[in-house]
SERO-4910 file (N, C-alpha, C, O; in steps of 0.05 Angstrom, whole numbers):
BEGIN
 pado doro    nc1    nc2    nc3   cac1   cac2   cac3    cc1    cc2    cc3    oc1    oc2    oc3
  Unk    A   2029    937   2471   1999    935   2471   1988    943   2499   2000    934   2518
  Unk    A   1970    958   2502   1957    973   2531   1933    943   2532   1923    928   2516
  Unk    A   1934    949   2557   1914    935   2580   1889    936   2566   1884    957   2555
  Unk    A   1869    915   2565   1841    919   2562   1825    905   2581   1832    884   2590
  Unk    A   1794    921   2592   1785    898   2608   1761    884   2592   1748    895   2574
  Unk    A   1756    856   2601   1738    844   2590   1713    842   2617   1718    836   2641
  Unk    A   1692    847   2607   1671    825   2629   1672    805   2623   1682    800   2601
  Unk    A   1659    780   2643   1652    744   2636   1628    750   2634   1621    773   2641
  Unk    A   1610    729   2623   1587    721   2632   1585    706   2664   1564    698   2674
  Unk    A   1611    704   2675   1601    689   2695   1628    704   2719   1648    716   2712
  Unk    A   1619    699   2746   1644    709   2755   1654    684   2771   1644    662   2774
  Unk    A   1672    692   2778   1693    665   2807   1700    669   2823   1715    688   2818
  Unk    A   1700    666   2842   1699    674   2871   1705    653   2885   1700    633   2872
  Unk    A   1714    647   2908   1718    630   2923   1689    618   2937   1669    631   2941
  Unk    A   1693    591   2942   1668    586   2948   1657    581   2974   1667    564   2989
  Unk    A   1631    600   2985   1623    595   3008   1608    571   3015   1605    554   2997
  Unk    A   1596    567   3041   1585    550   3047   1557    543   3029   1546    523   3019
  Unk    A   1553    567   3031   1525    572   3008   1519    561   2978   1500    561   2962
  Unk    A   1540    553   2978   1541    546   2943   1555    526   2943   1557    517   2920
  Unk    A   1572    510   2963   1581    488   2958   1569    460   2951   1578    439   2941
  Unk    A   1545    467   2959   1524    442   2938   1524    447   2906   1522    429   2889
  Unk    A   1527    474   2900   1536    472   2874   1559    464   2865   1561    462   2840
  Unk    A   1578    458   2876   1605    453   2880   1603    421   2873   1610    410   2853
  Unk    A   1588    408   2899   1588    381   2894   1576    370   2883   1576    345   2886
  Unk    A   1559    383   2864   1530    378   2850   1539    369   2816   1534    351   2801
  Unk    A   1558    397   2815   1581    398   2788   1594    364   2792   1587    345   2778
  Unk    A   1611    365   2813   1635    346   2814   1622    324   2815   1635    316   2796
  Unk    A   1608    306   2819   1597    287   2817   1579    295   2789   1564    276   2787
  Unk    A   1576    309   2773   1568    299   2745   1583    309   2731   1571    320   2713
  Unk    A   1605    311   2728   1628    319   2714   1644    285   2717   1641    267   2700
  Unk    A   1657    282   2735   1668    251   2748   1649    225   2738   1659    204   2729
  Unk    A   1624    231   2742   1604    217   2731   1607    214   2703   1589    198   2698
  Unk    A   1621    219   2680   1614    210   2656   1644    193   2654   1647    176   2636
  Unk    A   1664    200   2674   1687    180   2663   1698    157   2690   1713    138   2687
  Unk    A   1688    164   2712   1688    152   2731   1670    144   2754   1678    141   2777
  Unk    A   1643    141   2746   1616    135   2760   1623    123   2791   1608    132   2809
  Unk    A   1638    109   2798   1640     94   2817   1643    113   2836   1628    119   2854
  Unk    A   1670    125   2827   1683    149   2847   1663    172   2853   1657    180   2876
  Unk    A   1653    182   2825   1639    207   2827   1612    204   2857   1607    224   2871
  Unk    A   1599    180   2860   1580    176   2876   1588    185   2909   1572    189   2926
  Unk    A   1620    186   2912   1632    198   2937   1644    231   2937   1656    243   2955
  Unk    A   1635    239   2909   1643    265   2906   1609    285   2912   1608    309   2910
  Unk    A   1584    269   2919   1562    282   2922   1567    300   2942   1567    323   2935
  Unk    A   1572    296   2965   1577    315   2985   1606    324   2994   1627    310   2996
  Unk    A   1602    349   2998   1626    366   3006   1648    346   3026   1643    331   3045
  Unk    A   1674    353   3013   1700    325   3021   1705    350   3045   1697    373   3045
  Unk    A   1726    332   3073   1730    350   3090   1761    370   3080   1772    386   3094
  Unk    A   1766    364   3060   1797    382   3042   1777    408   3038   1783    431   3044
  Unk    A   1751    400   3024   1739    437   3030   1741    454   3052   1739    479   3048
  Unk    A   1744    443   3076   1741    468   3087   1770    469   3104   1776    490   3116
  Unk    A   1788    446   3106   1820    454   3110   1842    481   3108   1849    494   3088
  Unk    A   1847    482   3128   1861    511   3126   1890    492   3108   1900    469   3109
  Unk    A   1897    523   3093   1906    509   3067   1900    497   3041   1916    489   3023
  Unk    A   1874    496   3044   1852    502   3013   1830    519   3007   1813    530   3021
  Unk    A   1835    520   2985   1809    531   2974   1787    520   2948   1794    508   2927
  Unk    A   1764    526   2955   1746    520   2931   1739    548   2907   1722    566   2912
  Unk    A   1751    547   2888   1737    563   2867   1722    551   2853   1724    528   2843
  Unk    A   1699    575   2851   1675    558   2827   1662    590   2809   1654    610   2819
  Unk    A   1666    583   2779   1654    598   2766   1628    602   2770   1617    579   2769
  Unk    A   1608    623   2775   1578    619   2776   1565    647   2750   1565    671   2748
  Unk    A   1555    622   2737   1533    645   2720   1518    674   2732   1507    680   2753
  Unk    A   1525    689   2707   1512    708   2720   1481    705   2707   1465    720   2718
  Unk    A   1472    690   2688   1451    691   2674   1431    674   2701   1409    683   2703
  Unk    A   1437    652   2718   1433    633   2727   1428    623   2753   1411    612   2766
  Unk    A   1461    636   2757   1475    625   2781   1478    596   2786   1481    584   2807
  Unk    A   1477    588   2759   1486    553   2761   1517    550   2768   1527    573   2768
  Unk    A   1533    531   2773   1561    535   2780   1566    523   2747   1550    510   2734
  Unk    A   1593    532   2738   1596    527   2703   1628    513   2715   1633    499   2695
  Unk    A   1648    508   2731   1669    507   2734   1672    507   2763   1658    521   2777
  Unk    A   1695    487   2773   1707    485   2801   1728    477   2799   1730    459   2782
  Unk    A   1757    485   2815   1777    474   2819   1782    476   2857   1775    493   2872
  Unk    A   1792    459   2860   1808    459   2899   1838    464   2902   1852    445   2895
  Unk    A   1847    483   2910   1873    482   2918   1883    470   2945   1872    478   2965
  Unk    A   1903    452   2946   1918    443   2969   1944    459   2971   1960    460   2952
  Unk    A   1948    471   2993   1982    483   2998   1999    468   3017   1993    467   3041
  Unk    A   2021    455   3009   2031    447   3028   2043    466   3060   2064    466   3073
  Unk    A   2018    478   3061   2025    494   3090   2030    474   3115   2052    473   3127
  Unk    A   2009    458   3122   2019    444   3148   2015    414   3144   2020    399   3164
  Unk    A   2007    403   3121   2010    377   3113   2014    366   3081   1998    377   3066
  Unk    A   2030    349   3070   2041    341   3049   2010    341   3022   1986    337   3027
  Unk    A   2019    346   3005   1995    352   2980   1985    318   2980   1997    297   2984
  Unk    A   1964    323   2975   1951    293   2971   1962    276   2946   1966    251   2947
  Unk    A   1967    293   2923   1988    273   2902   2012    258   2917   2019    235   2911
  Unk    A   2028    277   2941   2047    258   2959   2043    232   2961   2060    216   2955
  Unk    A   2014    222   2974   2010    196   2984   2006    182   2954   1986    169   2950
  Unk    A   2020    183   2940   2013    162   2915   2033    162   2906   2035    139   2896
  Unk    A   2054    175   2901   2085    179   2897   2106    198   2904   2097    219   2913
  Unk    A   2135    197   2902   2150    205   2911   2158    232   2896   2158    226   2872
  Unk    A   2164    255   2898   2172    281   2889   2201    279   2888   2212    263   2903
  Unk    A   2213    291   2872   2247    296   2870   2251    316   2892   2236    334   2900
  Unk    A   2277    308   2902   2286    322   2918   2284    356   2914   2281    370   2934
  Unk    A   2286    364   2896   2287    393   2883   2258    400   2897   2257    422   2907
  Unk    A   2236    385   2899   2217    408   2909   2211    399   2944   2189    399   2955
  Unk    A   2237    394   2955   2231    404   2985   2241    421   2993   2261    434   2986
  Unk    A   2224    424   3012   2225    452   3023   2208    471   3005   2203    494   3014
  Unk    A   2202    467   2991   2188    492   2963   2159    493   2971   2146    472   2974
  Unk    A   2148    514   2975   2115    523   2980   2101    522   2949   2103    536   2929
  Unk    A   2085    497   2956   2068    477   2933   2039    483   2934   2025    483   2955
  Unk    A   2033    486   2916   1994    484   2913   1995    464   2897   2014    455   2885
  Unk    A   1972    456   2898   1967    424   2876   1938    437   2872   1927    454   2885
  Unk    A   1931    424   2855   1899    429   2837   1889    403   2842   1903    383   2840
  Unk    A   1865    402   2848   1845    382   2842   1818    392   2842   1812    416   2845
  Unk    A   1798    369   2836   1766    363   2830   1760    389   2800   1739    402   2794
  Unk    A   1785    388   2786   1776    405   2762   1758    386   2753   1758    362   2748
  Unk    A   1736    415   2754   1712    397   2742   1694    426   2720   1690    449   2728
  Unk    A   1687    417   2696   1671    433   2680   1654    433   2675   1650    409   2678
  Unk    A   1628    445   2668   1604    444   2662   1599    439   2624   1606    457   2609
  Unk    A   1592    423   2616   1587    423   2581   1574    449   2572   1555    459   2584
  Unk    A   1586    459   2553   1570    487   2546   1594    488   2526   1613    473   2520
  Unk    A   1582    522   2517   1593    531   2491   1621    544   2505   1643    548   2494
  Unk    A   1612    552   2536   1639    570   2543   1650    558   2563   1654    568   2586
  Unk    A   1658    520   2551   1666    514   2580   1692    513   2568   1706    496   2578
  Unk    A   1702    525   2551   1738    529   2547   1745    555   2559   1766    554   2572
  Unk    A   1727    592   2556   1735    608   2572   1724    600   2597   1733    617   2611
  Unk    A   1710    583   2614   1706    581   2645   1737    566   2653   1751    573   2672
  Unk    A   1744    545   2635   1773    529   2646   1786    550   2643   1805    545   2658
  Unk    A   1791    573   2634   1814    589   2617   1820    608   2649   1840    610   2664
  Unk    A   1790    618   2648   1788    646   2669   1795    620   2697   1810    633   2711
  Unk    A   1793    602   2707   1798    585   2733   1816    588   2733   1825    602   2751
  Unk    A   1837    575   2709   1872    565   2709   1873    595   2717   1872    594   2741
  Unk    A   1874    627   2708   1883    644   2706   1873    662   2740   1883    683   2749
  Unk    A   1855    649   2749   1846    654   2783   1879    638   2798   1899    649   2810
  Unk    A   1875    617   2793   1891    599   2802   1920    615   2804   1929    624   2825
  Unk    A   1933    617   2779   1959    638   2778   1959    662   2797   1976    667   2814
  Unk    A   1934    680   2792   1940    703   2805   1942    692   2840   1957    702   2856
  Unk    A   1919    664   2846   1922    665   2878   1942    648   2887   1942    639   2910
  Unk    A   1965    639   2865   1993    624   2870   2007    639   2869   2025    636   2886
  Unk    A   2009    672   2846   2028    695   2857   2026    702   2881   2045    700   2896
  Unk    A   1994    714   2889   1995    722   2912   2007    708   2938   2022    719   2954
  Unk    A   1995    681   2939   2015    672   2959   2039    660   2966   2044    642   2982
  Unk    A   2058    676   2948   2082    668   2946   2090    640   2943   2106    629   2957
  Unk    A   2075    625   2914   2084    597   2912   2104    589   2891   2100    598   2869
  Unk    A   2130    571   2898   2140    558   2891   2138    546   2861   2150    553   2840
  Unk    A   2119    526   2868   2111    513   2845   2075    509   2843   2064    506   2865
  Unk    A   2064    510   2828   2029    494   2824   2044    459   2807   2063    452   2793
  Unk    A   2023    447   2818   2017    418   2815   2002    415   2812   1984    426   2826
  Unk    A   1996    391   2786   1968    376   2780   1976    353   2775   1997    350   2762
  Unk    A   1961    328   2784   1956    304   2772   1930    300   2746   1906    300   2754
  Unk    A   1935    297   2722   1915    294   2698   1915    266   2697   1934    251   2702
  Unk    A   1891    259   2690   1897    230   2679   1889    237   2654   1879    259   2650
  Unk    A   1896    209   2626   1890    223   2602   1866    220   2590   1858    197   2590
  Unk    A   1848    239   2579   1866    252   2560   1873    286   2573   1888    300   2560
  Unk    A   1859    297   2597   1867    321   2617   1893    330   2615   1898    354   2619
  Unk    A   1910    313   2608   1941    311   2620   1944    335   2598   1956    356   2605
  Unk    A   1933    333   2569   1940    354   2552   1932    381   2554   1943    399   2542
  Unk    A   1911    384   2571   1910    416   2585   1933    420   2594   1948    433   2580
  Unk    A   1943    411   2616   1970    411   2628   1994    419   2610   2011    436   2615
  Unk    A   1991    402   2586   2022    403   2568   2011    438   2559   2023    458   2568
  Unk    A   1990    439   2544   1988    456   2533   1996    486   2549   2004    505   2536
  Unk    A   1991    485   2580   1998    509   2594   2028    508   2607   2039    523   2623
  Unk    A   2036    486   2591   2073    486   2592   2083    475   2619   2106    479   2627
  Unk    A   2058    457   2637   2068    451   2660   2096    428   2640   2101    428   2616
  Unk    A   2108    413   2663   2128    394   2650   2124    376   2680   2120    380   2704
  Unk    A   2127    351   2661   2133    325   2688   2139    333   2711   2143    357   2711
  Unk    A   2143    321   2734   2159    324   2761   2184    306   2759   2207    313   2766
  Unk    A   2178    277   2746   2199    266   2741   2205    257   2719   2219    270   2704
  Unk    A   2195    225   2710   2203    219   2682   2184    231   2662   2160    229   2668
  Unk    A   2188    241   2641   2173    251   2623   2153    225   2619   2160    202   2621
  Unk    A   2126    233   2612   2100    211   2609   2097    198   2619   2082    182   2607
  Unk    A   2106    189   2646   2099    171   2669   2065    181   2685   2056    202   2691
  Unk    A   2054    148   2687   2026    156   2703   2034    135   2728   2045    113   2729
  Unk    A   2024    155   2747   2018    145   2783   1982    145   2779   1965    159   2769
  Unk    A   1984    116   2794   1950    119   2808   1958    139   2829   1979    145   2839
  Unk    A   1936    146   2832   1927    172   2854   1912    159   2871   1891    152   2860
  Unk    A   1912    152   2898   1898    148   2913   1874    161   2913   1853    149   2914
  Unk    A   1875    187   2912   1859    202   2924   1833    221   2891   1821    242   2888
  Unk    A   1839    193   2873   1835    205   2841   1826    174   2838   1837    163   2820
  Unk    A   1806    158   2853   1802    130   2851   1815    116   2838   1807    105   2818
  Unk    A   1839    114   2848   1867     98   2836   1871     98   2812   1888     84   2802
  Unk    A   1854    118   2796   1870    127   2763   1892    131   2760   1901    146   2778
  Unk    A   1915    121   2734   1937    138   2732   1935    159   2723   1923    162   2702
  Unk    A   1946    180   2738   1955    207   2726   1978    209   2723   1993    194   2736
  Unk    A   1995    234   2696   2010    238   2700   2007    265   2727   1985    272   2737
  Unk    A   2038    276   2737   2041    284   2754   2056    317   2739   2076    311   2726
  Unk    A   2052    341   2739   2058    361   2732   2061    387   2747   2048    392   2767
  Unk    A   2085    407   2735   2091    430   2759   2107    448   2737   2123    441   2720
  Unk    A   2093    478   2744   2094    495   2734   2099    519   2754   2079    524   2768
  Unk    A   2120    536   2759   2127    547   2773   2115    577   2763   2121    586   2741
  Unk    A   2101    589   2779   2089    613   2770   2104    644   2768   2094    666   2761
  Unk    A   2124    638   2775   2136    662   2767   2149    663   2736   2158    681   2722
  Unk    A   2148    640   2734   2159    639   2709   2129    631   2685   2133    613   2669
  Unk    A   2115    638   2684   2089    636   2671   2087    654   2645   2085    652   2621
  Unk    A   2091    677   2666   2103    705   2634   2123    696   2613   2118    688   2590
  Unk    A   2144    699   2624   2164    696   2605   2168    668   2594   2184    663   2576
  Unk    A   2154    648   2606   2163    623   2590   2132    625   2569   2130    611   2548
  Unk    A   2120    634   2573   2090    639   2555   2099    656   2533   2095    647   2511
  Unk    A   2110    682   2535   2121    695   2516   2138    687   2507   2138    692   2483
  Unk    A   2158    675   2512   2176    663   2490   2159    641   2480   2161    644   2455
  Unk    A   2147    626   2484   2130    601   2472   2114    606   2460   2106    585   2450
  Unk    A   2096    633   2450   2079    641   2443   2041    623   2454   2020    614   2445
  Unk    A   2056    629   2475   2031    615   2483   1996    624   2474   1991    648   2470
  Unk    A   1986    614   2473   1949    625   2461   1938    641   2483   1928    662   2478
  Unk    A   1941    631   2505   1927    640   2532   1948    681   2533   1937    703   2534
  Unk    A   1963    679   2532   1982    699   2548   1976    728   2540   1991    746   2547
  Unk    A   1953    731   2524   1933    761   2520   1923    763   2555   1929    777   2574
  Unk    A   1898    732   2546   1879    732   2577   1886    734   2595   1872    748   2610
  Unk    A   1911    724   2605   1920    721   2632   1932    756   2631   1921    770   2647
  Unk    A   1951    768   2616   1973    790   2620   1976    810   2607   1995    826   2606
  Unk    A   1947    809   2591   1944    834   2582   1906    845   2583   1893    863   2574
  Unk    A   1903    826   2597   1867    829   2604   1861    835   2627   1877    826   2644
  Unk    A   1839    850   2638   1837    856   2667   1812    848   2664   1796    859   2649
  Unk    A   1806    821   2685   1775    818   2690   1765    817   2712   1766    796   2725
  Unk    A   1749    842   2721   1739    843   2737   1723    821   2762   1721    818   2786
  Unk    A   1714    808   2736   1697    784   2748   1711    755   2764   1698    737   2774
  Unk    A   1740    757   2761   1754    735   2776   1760    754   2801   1776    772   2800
  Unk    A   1747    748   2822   1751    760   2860   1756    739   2883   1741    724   2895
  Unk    A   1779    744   2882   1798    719   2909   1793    744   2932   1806    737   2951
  Unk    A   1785    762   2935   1784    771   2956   1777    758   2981   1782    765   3004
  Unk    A   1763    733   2971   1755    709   2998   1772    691   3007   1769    679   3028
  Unk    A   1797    688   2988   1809    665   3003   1826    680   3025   1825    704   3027
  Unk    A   1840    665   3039   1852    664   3066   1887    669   3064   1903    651   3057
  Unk    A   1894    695   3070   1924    698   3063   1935    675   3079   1925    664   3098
  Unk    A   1965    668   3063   1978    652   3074   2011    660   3069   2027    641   3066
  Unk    A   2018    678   3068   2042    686   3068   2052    693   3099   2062    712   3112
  Unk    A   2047    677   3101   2076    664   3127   2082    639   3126   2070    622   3113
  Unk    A   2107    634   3149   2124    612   3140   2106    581   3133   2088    578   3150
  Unk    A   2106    567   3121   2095    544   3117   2119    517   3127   2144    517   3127
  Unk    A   2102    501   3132   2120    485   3143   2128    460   3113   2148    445   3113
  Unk    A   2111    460   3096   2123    446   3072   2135    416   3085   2159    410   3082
  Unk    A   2120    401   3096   2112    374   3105   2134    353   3078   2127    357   3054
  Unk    A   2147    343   3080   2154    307   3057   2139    287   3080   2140    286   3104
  Unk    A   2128    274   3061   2113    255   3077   2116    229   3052   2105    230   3030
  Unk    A   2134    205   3063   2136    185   3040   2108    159   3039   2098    144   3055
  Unk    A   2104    168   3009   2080    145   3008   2073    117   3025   2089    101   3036
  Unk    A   2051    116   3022   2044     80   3049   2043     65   3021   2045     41   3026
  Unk    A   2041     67   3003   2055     43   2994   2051     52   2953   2032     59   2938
  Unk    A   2072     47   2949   2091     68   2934   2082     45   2907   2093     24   2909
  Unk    A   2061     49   2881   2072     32   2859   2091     46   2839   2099     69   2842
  Unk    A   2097     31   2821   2119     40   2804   2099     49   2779   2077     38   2776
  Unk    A   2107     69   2764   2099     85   2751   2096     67   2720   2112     50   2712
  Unk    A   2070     76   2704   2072     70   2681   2069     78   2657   2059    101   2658
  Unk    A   2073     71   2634   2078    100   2615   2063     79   2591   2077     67   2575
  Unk    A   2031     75   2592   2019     58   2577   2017     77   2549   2016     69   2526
  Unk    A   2016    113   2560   2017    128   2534   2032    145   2528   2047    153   2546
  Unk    A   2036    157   2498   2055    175   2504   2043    206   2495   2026    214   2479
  Unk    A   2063    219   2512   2057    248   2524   2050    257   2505   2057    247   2483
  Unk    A   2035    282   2505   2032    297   2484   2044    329   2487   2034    335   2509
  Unk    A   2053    344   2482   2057    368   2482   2045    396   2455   2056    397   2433
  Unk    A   2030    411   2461   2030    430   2451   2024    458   2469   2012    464   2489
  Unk    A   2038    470   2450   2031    508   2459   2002    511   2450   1993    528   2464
  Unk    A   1987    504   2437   1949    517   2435   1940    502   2456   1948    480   2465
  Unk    A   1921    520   2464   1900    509   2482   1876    478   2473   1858    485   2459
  Unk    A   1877    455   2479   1878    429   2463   1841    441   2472   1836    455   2492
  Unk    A   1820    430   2450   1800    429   2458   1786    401   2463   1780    384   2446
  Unk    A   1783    400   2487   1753    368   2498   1733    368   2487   1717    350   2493
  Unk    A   1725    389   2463   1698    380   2464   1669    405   2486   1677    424   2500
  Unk    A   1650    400   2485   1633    417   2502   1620    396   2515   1596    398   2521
  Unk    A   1633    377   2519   1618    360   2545   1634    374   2580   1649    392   2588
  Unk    A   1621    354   2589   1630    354   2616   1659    346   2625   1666    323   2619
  Unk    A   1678    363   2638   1702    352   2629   1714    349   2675   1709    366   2692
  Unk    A   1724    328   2678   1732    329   2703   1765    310   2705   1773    288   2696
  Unk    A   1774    325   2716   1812    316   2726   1808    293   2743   1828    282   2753
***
């Protein structure tokens, strides 16, 4: 099958100073419908936005220019991923150049399944580009099933949740999906996504803003300040379709 390109209604871009009130404007009413407490510290821009070693992507309307979507990347370039401080990683991913995902946050709408779709698929291309290891997310549930659905797998025991410090002590599970292997474990799985991501060209996703990082990283282990033991109040779910939330407001 040959290449096709699609337009969005909206494009993604990394986010400048200029629009990061739309950034925090999203995240605090996204957080706001399942975690009010927290969300009230998500109003203004956290200092992980402007950390060398992250980035902010945010989908922005083109009808609007409202923000429809945001995710943050952390790289373990010169300090340990913030899921670190809440639990311990298997030995297998040290030393390994890590991104972790957070403040996924969505806008309610009819196209807030292609805005998550076209983010996750920003996300991949700026984890190829900079030569990563593995991507990481902490979901709490019911999020965790985006995760299954894009074939991440546990870090350690299958359906185990860690509070997250840094996720107002929610349990999440903890998940890692190595991006070179995205293609071929998608095509053998028949994944739903694997047209959009590898056989679509969309113009409208432009990382031309983030900040190369292909050189050496120092990939930090840093052991938790104080470590709980994990609990598995639910059990996992796994599927290959893309699971739908609903058209509300959806936040990790």
């Amino acid at each position: 099958m040959g290449r096709t390109t699609e337009r969005l209604p909206f494009r993604i871009e990394i986010a400048s100073n200029h629009n990061l009130g739309k950034v925090t404007a999203l995240r605090a009413a996204a957080y706001g419908r399942h975690m009010p407490a927290f969300a009230s510290q998500l109003e203004q821009p956290e200092v992980s936005d402007f950390e060398s070693g992250c980035e902010v992507f945010v989908a922005i309307s083109k009808l609007d220019g409202t923000a429809l979507g945001t995710l943050r990347t952390h790289a373990n370039v010169h300090k340990s991923l913030p899921l670190q401080a809440s639990m311990q990683l298997s030995g297998r991913f040290n030393g390994a150049r890590m991104v972790e995902t957070t403040r996924l946050s969505i806008a309610g709408g009819v196209s807030s399944s292609v805005v998550r779709s076209a983010l996750f698929k920003a996300l991949h291309l700026y984890c190829l580009q900079q030569k990563v290891d593995w991507m990481l997310a902490a979901g709490r549930r019911p999020v965790d099933r985006i995760y299954d659905a894009l074939l991440f797998k546990d870090v350690n025991e299958p359906g185990a949740y860690y509070p997250m410090s840094h996720a107002g002590g929610v349990p999440h599970r903890v998940m890692s999906l190595a991006p070179d292997q995205v293609k071929p474990l998608w095509a053998e799985k028949g994944q739903s996504l694997y047209g959009f991501f590898f056989e679509t060209d969309h113009p409208d996703i432009d990382l031309s803003g983030a900040r190369n990082l292909n050189f050496e990283w120092d990939c930090p282990v840093t052991a938790p300040a104080a470590l709980k033991a994990p609990t598995k109040v639910f059990s996992p779910m796994f599927s290959n379709s893309w699971p739908s939330l609903g058209g509300m407001a959806m936040a990790a």
